[in-house]
N, C-alpha and C positions, 0 to 999 in steps of 0.2 A: 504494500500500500504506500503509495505516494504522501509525502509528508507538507503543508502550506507550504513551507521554504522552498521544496523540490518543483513543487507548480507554480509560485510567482517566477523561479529558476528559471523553465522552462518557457514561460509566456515571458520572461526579459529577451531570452537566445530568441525565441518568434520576431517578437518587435523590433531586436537589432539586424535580423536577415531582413527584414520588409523594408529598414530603413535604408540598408545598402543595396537591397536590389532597386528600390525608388532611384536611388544614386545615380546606378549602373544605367534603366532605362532613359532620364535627363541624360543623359551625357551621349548615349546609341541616338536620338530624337536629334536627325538635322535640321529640325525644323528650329529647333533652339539654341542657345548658345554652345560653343564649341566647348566652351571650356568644363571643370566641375568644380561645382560648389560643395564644400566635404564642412563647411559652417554647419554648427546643429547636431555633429554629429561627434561621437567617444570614440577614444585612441583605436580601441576594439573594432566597433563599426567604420569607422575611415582603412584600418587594415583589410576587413573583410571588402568592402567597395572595389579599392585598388587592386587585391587579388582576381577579382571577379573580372572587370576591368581584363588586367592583365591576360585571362584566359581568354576573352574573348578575342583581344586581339591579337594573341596568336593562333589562333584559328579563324584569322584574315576577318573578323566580324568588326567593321569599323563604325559603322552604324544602320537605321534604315529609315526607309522615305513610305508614308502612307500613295496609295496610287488607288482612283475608280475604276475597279474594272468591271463592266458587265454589272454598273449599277451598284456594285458591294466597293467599302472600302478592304483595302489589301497592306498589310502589312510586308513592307520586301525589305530585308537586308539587304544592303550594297552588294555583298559578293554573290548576289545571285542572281538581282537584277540586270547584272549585264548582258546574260546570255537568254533571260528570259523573251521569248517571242511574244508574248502576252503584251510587255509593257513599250513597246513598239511607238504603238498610238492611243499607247492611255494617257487622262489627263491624272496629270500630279495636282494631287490633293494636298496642298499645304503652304507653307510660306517659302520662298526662293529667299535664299540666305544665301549672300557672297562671301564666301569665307577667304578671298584672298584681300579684302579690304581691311 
C-alpha cells in the first residue's frame, strides 16, 4: 500500500514531466519563438527538458508546422514533410516566422 508521501511523490514526478514536455512542445512549435524559455521551471525539470530536447534532435526532429489537408488540420514534423507528396499544395496553417531576421 502506497503511503500520502509516496502519492504526492509520485503526482510531483507527473507535474514535473508535463512541465518539461510543455517545454519541449514551445520550442518543436515554428510557429513561435525559436528560442526556450526554461523561466518557471526547477534544476530537475530544466534537466529533464534539455534531455528530451537533446533526443529529439538527434533523431533529426527539429520541429513541426500544422498544415490543412483535406479539411483536417495535420500535425508534420520537418523531417518528414519534405518528402511528403500530400503537403505539395496544402495550405500552411499558421504564422510565417523568418527566422533568419
Amino acid at each position: 500500500m502506497l503511503s500520502i508521501s509516496q502519492i504526492n511523490n509520485s503526482f510531483q514526478n507527473i507535474n514535473s514531466i508535463n512541465k518539461s514536455i510543455k517545454k519541449v512542445d514551445e520550442f518543436l512549435d515554428m510557429n513561435k519563438n525559436f528560442d526556450i524559455q526554461l523561466k518557471g521551471l526547477n534544476k530537475n525539470e530544466k534537466n529533464n527538458t534539455i534531455k528530451m530536447i537533446a533526443k529529439l534532435l538527434k533523431k533529426g526532429i527539429v520541429g513541426y508546422q500544422n498544415y490543412k489537408i483535406d479539411g483536417r488540420i495535420e500535425k508534420k514534423f520537418l523531417t518528414t514533410s519534405i518528402g511528403d507528396s500530400r503537403l505539395y499544395d496544402a495550405r500552411y496553417e499558421g504564422v510565417i516566422v523568418d527566422r533568419l531576421i
